[in-house]
C-alpha positions in Angstrom: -18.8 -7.8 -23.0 -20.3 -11.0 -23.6 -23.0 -13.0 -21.7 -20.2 -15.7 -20.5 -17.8 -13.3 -19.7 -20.2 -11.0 -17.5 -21.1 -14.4 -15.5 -17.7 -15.5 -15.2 -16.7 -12.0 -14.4 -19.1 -11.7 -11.9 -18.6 -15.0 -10.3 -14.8 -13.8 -9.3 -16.0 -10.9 -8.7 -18.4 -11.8 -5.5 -15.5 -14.2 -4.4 -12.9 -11.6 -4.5 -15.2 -9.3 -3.6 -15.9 -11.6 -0.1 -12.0 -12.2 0.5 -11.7 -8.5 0.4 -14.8 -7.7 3.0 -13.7 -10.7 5.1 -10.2 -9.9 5.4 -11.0 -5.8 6.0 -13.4 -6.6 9.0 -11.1 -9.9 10.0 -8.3 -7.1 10.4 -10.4 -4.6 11.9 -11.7 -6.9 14.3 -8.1 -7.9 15.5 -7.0 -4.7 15.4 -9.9 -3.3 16.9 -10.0 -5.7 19.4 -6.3 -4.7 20.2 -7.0 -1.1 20.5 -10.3 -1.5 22.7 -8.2 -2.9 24.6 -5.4 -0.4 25.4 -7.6 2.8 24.4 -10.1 3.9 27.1 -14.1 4.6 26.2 -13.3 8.6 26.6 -10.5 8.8 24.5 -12.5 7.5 21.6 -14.8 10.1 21.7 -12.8 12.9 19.9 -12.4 10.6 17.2 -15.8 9.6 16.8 -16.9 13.8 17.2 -14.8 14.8 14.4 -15.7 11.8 11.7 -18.4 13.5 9.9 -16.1 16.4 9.1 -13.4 13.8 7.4 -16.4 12.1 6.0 -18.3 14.9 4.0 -14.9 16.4 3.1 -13.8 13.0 1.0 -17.6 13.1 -0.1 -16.9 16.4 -1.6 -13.2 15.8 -2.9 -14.8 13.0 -5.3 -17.5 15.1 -5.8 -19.2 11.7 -7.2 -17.2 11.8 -10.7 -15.7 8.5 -9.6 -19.3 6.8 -9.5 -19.9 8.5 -12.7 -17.4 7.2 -14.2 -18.0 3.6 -13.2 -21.5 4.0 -14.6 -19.6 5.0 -18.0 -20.4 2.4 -20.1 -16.5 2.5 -21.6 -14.5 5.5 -19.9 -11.8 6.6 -21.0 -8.1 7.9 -20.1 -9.5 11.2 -20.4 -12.1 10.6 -18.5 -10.0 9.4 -15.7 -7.6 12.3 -15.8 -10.2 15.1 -15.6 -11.2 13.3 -12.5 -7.9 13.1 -10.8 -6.9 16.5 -10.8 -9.8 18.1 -10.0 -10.3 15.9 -6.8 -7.2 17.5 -6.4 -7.7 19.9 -6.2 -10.9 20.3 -4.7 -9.6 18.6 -1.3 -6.7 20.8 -1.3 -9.4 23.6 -1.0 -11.5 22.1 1.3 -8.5 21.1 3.4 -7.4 24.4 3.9 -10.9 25.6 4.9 -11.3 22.4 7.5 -8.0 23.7 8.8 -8.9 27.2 9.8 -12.0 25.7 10.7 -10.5 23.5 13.5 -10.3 25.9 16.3 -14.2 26.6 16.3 -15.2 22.2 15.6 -12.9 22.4 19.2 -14.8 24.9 20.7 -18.1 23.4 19.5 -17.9 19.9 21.4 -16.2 21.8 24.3 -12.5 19.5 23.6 -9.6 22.0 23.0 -7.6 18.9 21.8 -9.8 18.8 18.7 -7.8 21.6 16.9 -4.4 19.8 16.3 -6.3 16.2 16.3 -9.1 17.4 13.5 -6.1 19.0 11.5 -4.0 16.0 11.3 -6.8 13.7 10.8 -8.0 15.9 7.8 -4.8 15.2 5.9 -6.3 11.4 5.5 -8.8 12.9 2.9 -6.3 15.2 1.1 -4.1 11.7 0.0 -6.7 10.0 -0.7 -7.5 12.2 -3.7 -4.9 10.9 -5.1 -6.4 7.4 -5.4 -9.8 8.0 -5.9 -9.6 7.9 -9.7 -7.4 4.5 -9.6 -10.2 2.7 -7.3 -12.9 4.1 -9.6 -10.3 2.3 -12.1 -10.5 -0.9 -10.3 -14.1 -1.0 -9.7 -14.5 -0.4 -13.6 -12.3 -2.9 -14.8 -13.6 -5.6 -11.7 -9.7 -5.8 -10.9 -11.0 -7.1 -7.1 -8.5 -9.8 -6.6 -6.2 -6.5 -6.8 -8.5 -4.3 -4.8 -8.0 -7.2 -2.1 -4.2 -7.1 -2.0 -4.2 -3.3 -1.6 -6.8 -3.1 1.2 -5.1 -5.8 3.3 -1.5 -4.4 2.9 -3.0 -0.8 4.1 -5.2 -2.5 6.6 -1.9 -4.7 8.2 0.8 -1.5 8.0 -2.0 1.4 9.5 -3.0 -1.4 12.2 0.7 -2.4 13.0 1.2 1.7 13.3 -1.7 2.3 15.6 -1.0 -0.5 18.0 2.1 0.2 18.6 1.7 3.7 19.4 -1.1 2.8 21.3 0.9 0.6 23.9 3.1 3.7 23.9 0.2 5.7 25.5 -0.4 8.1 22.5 -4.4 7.2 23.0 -6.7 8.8 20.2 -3.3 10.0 18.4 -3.0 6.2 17.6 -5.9 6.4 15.9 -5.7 9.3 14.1 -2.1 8.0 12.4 -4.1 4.9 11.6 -6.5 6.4 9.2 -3.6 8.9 7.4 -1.6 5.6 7.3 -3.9 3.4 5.7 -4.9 6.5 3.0 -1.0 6.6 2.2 -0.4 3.0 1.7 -3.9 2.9 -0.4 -2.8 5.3 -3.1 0.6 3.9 -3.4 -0.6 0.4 -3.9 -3.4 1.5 -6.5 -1.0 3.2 -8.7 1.7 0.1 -8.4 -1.5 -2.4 -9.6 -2.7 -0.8 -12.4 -1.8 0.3 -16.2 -3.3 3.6 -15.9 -1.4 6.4 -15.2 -2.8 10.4 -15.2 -0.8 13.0 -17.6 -0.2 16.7 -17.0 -2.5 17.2 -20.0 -6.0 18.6 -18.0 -9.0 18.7 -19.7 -12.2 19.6 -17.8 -14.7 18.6 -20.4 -15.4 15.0 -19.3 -16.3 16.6 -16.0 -19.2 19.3 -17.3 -20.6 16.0 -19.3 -21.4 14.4 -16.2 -21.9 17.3 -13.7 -25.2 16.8 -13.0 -24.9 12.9 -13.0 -21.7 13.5 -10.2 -23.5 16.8 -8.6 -26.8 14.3 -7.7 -24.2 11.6 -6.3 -22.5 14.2 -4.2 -25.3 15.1 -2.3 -26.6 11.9 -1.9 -22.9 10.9 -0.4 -23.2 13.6 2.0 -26.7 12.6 3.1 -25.4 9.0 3.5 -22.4 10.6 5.1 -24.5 12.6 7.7 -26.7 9.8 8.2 -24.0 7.1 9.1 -22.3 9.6 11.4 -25.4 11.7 12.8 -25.8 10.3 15.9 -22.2 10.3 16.9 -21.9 14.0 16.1 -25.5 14.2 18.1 -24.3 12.4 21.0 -21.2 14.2 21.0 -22.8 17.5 21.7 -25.7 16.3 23.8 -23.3 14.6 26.2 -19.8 16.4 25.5 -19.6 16.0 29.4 -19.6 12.5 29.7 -17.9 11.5 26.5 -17.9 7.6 27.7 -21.2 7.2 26.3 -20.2 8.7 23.4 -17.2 6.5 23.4 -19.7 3.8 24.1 -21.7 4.5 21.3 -18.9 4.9 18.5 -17.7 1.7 19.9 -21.2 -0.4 19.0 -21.5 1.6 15.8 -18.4 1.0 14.4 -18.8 -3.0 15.2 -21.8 -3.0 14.0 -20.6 -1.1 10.7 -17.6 -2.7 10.3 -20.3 -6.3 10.0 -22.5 -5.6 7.8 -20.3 -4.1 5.1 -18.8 -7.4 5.0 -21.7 -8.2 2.7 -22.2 -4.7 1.3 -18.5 -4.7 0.5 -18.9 -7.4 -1.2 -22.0 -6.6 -3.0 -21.0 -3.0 -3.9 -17.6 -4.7 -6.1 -19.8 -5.9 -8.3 -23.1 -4.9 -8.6 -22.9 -1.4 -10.4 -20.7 -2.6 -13.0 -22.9 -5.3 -13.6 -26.3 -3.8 -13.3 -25.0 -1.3 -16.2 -24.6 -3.9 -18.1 -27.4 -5.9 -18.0 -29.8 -4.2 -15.1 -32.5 -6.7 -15.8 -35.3 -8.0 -12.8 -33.4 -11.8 -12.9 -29.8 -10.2 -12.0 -31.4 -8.5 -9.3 -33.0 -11.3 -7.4 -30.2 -12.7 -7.4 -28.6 -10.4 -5.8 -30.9 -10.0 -3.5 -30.8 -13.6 -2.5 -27.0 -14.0 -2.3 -27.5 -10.7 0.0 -30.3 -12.1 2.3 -28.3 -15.3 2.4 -25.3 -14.2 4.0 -26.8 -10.5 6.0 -29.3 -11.9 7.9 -27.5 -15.2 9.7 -24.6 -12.9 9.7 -26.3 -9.7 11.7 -29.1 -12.0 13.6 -26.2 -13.9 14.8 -24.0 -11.1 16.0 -26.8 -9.8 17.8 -26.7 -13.4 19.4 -23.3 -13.1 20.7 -23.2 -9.2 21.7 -22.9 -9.5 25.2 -19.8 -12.7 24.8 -18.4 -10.5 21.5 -17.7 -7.7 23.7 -16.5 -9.0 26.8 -14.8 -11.6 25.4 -12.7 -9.2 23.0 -12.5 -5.5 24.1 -13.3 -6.0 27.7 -15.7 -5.5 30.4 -14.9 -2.0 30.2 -17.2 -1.2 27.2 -20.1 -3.5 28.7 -22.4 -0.7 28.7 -22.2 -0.4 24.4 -23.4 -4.0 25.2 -27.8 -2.9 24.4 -26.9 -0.6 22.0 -24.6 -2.8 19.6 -27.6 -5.6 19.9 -29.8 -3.6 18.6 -27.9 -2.1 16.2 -27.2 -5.2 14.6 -30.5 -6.2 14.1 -30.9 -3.3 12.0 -27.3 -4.4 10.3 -29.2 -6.8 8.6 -31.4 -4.9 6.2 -28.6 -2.5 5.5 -27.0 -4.5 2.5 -29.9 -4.4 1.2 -29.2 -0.9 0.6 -26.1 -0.8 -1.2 -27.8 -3.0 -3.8 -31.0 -0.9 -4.0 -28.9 1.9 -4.3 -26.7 0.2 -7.5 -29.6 -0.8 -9.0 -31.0 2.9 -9.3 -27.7 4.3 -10.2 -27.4 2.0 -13.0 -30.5 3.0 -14.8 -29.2 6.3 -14.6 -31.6 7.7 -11.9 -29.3 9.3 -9.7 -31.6 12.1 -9.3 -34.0 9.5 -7.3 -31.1 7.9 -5.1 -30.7 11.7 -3.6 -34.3 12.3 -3.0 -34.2 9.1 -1.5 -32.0 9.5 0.7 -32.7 13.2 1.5 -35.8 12.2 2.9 -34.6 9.3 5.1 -32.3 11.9 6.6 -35.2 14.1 7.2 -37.5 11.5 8.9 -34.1 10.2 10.6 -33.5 13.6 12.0 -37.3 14.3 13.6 -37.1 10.5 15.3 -34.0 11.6 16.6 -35.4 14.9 18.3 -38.6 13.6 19.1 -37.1 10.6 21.4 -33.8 11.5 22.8 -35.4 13.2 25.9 -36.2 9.3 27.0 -32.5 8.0 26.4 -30.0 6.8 23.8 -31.6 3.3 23.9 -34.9 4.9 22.8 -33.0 6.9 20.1 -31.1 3.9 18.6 -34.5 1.7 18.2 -36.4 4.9 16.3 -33.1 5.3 14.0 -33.3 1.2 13.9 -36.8 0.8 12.9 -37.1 3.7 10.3 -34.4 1.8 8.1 -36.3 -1.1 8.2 -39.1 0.1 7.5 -37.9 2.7 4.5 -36.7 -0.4 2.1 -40.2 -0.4 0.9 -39.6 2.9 -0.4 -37.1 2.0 -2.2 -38.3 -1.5 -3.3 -41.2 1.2 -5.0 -38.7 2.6 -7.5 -37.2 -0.5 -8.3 -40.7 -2.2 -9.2 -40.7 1.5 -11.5 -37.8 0.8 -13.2 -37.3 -2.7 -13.6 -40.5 -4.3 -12.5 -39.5 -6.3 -9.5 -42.7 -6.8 -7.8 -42.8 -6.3 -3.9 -43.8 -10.0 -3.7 -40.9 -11.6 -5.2 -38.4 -9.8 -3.3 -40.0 -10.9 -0.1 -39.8 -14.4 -1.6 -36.4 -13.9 -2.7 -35.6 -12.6 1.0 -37.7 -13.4 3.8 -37.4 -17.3 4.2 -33.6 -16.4 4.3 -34.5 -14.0 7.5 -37.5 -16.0 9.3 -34.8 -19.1 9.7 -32.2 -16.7 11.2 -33.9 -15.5 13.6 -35.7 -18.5 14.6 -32.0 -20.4 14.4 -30.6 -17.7 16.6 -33.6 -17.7 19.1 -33.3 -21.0 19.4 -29.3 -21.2 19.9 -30.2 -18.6 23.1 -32.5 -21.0 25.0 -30.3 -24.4 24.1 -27.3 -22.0 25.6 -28.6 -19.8 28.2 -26.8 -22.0 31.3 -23.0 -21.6 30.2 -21.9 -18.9 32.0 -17.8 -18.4 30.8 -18.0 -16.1 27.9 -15.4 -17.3 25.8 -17.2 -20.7 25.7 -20.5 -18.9 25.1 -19.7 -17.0 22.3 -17.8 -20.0 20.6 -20.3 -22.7 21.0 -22.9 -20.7 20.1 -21.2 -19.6 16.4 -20.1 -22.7 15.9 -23.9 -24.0 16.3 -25.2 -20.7 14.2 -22.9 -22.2 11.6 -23.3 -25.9 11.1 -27.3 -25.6 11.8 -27.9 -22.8 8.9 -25.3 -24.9 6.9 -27.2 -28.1 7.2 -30.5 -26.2 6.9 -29.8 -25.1 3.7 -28.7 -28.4 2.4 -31.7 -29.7 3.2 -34.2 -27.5 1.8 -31.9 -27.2 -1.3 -31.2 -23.6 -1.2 -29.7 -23.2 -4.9 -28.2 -20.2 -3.6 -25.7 -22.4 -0.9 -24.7 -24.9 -4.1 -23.3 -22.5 -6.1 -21.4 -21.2 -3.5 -19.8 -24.9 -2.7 -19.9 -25.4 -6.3 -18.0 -22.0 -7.1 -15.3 -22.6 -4.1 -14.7 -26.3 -5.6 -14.0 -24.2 -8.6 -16.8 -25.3 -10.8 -18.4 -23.0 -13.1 -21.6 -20.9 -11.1 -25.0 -21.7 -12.9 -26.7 -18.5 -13.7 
């Protein structure tokens, strides 16, 4: 692949790779908004108990051969193949285990509703294994524009499905036909997109090549797993009689998830395929600076408009995830940063230092978490906040190891980008404190967040906001 191609590749890729993250969480807003709406905060809470099951079970179905594969420098059809079957068949294993296993997940959280619920849900995972060797596919080949159109249809059809049944009182069983929905219409539409197709000819031996490669991916996709739903499955237990707050919770998490993967999702479609090609220190920053660009006026500002987000959308009802989701947002910001720390490591081939990683976050994450939650869920949430902050350095350390990024320029590349968001949002809050209706609040006060970091950039000639007009006025983007 040539230098041209890799920067006009890469260019699309970010834009599609944007469309794609916008138009998921546009959707999910709209349809989350719809089902906040009509669902009550306790009947969320046997969805949000069980998600870590579903989660490490489509962690273990890929096994991380997918990722592997991406980081092939030229995989082929062989490769892909090996891959397909034995996800498999490795989630047709671990479905049947999850299914026996359903009675005793009910009888842990104390909800005898979890046994038909968990099994149904776990069926979301099993398709999926059939499109997890087309998106790896996809990713490869930078087919985003694609990856788009697939994502949206699934999003629309499993969001159409849930509301309805929703507004038909089928409560958490609307939500649990959402997610095997969307994993339905995903496979179909990744084998209708692309060339490849797998063959009844199974050969194993591309998957013993990279089993240690996959095998160090795996567990670091569990740990990330664990860690994204630990507190959720915590909470669920801790307070499985008063499963509003764990409603509560879910709620804020999954808002504050579903934000800042807009930027991660839009990072992660591009940046391992290009980092294995030419992982080099300039690449990088740049990365970094399109990600502080659009995370931290993004995150800082949502924290801006909890309070007006949630009433204004899914109703004073859920005013108590109100604290939670605030802070939880301010952490939101630093966590693209991850996904491209993460790409960047993977890339050099270092999987074995992404697990470590991330085993030890986990580990730290874990003792915060039993060392506070005797003083509240507030408490908890600003511990879990301010360790994953804090633990970029960390990672920022193996970078500077492998490609010499110093700690320096990434703060250079980063900070300025996060000093005037907060100071725009802070701001914004005094000039706006007197309106009282909500939906006027929360418009006036994005509009404002908008137009002032617009016009600040302009002014101190951020290169980073000219290629983006120059790029969307379909000009060629200046490495």
């Amino acid at each position: 692949m040539n230098t041209e191609n890799l920067k006009e590749r890469t260019a699309k890729g970010l834009f599609w790779g944007v469309m794609n993250s916008g138009a998921t969480q546009v959707l999910n807003v709209v349809i989350g908004i719809l089902l906040g709406r009509m669902i009550a905060p306790a009947e969320w809470a046997p969805i949000g108990m069980i998600a870590i099951f579903s989660a490490i079970a489509g962690n273990l179905q890929s096994s991380g051969f997918s990722t592997a594969i991406v980081n092939m420098k030229q995989p082929t059809s062989n490769d892909y193949n090996a891959v397909f079957w034995f996800n498999i068949l490795m989630s047709a294993c671990i479905y049947l285990l999850l299914f026996a296993a359903a009675p005793w997940i009910a009888l842990f959280f104390e909800q005898p509703c979890l046994t038909d619920l968990s099994r149904f849900i776990f069926l979301a995972f099993f398709i999926s294994s059939f499109g997890i060797s087309t998106h790896a596919y996809m990713t490869k080949n930078m087919m985003n524009r694609e990856i788009t159109i697939v994502n949206t249809c699934a999003l629309v059809c499993s969001g159409i499905v849930a509301v309805v049944l929703a507004f038909q009182g089928y409560s958490y069983w609307s939500l649990a036909w959402q997610q095997v929905v969307n994993a339905l219409i995903l496979v179909i539409g990744r084998f209708f997109l692309i060339k490849w197709r797998p063959s009844l000819t199974i050969d194993f031996s591309p998957i013993r090549r990279i089993w240690k490669f996959a095998m160090n991916i795996l567990v670091t996709m569990i740990v990330n797993t664990v860690n994204n739903n630990m507190l959720t499955f915590i909470f669920g237990k801790l307070f499985a009689r008063t499963p509003q707050v764990v409603g509560n919770f879910f709620q804020a998490f999954k808002w504050n998830t579903m934000a800042y993967q807009l930027v991660s999702g839009s990072i992660e479609q591009v940046a391992q395929p290009v980092l294995v090609e030419r992982g080099e220190i300039r690449v990088f920053r740049k990365m970094l600076r399109f990600t502080a660009f659009l995370a931290f006026p993004a995150m800082f500002g949502l924290s801006l408009v909890a309070n007006e987000f949630i009433l204004s959308t899914i109703g004073p009802r859920w005013e108590a995830c109100v604290p939670l989701f605030r802070i939880l947002c301010v952490g939101g910001a630093f966590m693209p940063f991850y996904s491209l720390y993460k790409n960047l490591i993977i890339s050099q081939g270092r999987s074995d230092i992404n697990m470590w990683l991330n085993i030890s976050q986990i580990v730290l994450q874990m003792a915060l978490i039993f060392l506070t939650y005797q003083h509240g869920i507030i408490t908890v949430v600003c511990a879990y906040t301010i360790l994953n902050i804090v633990w970029l350095i960390v990672w920022q350390l193996y970078a500077n190891k492998l490609i010499g990024v110093r700690l320096w320029d990434v703060c250079k590349d980063t900070i300025p980008f996060a000093l005037i968001s907060a100071t725009l949002m802070v701001v914004i809050w005094f000039v706006t404190i007197g309106i009282t209706n909500s939906y006027l609040l929360l418009f006036l006060r994005i509009l404002l967040a908008v137009i002032l970091y617009a016009t600040i950039m302009r002014l101190l000639k951020v290169k980073m906001m000219d290629d983006c007009i120059q790029f969307l006025k379909g000009k060629r983007v200046k490495k």
